[in-house]
C-alpha positions in Angstrom: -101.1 107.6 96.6 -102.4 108.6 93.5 -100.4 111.2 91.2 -101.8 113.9 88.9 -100.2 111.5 85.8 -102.1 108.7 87.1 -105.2 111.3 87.1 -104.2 112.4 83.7 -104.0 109.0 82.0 -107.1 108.0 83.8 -109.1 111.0 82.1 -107.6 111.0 78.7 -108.5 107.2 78.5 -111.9 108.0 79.8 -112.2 110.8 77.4 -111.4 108.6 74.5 -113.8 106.3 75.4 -116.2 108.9 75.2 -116.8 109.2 78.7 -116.2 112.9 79.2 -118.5 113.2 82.8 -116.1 110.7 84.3 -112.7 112.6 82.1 -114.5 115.4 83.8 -115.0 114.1 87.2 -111.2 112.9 87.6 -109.8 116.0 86.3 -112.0 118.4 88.5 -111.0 115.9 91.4 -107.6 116.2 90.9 -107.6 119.5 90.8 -108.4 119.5 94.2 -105.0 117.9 95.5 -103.3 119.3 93.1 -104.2 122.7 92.1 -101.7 124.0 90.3 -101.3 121.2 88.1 -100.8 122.1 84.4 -102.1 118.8 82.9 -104.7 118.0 84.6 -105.7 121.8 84.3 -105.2 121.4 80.2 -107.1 118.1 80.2 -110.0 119.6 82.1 -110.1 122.7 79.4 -109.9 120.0 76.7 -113.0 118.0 77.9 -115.4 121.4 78.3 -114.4 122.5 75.4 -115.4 119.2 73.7 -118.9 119.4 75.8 -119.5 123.2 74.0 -118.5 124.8 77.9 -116.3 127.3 76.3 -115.9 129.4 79.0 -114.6 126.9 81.8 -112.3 126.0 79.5 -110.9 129.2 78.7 -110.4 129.2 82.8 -108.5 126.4 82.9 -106.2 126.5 79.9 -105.7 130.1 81.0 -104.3 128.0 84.5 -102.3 125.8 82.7 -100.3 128.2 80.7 -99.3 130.0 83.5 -97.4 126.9 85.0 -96.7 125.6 81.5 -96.5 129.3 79.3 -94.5 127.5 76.2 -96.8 124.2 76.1 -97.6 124.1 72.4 -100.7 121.7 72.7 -102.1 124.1 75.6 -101.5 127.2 73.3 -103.4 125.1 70.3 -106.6 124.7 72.9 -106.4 127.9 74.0 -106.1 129.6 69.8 -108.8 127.7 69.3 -110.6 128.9 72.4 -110.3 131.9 71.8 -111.0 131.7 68.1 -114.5 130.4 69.1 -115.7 133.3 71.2 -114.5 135.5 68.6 -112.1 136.9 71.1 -110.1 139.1 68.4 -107.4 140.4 71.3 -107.2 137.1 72.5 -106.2 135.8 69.0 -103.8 137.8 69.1 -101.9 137.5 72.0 -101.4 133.9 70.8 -99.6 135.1 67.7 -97.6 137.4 69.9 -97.1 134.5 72.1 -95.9 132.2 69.1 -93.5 135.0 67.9 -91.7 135.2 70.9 -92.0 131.2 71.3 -89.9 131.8 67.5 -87.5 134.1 69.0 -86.3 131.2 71.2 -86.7 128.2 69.7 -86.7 128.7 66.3 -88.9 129.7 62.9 -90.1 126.5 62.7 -91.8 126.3 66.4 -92.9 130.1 65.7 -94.8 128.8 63.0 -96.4 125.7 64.8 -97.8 128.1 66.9 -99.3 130.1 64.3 -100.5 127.6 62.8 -102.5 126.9 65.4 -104.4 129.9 65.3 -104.9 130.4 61.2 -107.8 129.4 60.6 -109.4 132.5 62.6 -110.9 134.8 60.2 -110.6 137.9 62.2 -107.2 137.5 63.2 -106.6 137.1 58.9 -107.9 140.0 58.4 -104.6 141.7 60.2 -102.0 142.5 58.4 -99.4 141.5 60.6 -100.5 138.3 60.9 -99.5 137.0 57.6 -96.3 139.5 58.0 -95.5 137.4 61.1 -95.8 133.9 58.9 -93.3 135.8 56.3 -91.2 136.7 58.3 -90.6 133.1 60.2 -90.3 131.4 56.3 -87.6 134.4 55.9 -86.0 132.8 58.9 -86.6 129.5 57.6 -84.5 130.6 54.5 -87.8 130.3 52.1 -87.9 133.7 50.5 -90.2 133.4 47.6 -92.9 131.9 50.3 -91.9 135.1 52.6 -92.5 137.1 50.0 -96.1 135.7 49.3 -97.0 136.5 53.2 -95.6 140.1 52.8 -97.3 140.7 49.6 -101.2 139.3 51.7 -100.4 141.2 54.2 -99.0 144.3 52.1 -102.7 144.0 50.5 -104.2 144.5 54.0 -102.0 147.2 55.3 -104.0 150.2 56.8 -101.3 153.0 56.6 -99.0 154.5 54.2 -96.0 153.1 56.7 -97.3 150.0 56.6 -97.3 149.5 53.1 -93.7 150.9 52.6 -92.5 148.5 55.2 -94.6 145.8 53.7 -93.4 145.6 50.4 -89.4 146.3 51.3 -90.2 143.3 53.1 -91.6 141.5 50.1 -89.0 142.9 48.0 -86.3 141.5 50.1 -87.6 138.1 51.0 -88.6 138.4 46.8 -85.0 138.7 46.4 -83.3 136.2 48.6 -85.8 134.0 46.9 -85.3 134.5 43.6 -81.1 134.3 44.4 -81.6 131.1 46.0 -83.2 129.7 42.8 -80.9 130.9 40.6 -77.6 129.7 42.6 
């Protein structure tokens, strides 16, 4: 019998071949013993995307990160889906997603997942998405790089309350940086 790894190595080394109808073709197939499987659902995603079918994947990855919620290479595809329909809330929800990702496993995984979303220029244009990046280099012990974040996002803050939190924050992570350096 053939398992969904099987499938999946099948399709990624059809799919790297260029041969994304057959990638396509085992995934979809697969899918049909084995439903709720998370890689061949993220695979799939992967190989519309690459064919421009942008909404199928967003389906599909959607599919996979409910079996698979803290897969970081499923979050990437889906940031990037969603940064390609322009999907601002969607955006979003990743870099809540990779804050709470932070919360568990650390700054450094916080900001992998971040990462994967920064090139989006809608979601840059929030000011708590660089706060979020300065606060996981805070975490990471990097204060004057905190500090820059604070001070980007302190320049897009929309409210007097979010300026005053924005630059004690800048001021702090400022400080810790500038007493690391001197020590």
């Amino acid at each position: 019998m053939t398992t969904p790894e099987d499938i999946v190595r099948r399709a990624t080394t059809a799919f790297n071949a260029g041969r994304r109808d057959e990638a396509r073709q085992l995934c979809e197939d697969g899918l049909i013993g084995s439903p709720d499987e998370p890689m061949l659902s993220h695979l799939l995603a992967a190989v519309l995307f690459a064919s421009g079918e942008t909404e199928a994947a967003q389906g599909h990855i959607e599919t996979s990160l409910i079996k698979r919620p803290d897969n970081a290479a499923a979050r990437l595809l889906a940031a990037r889906l969603a940064r390609t329909a322009g999907d601002f809330d969607g955006a979003l929800s990743h870099l809540d997603r990779a804050i709470a990702i932070a919360q568990h496993e650390g700054p450094e995984r916080g900001l992998e997942e971040i990462h994967a979303i920064e090139n989006s220029e809608r979601i840059a244009t929030y000011p708590f998405y660089a706060a979020a990046i300065g606060e996981l280099e805070f975490r990471r012990g990097r204060g004057e790089v905190a500090g820059k974040y604070f001070r980007d996002a302190l320049a897009l803050a929309r409210s007097p309350m979010e300026r005053k939190f924005l630059e004690r924050r800048a001021e702090e992570s400022e400080s810790v940086g500038q007493s690391a350096r001197g020590a």
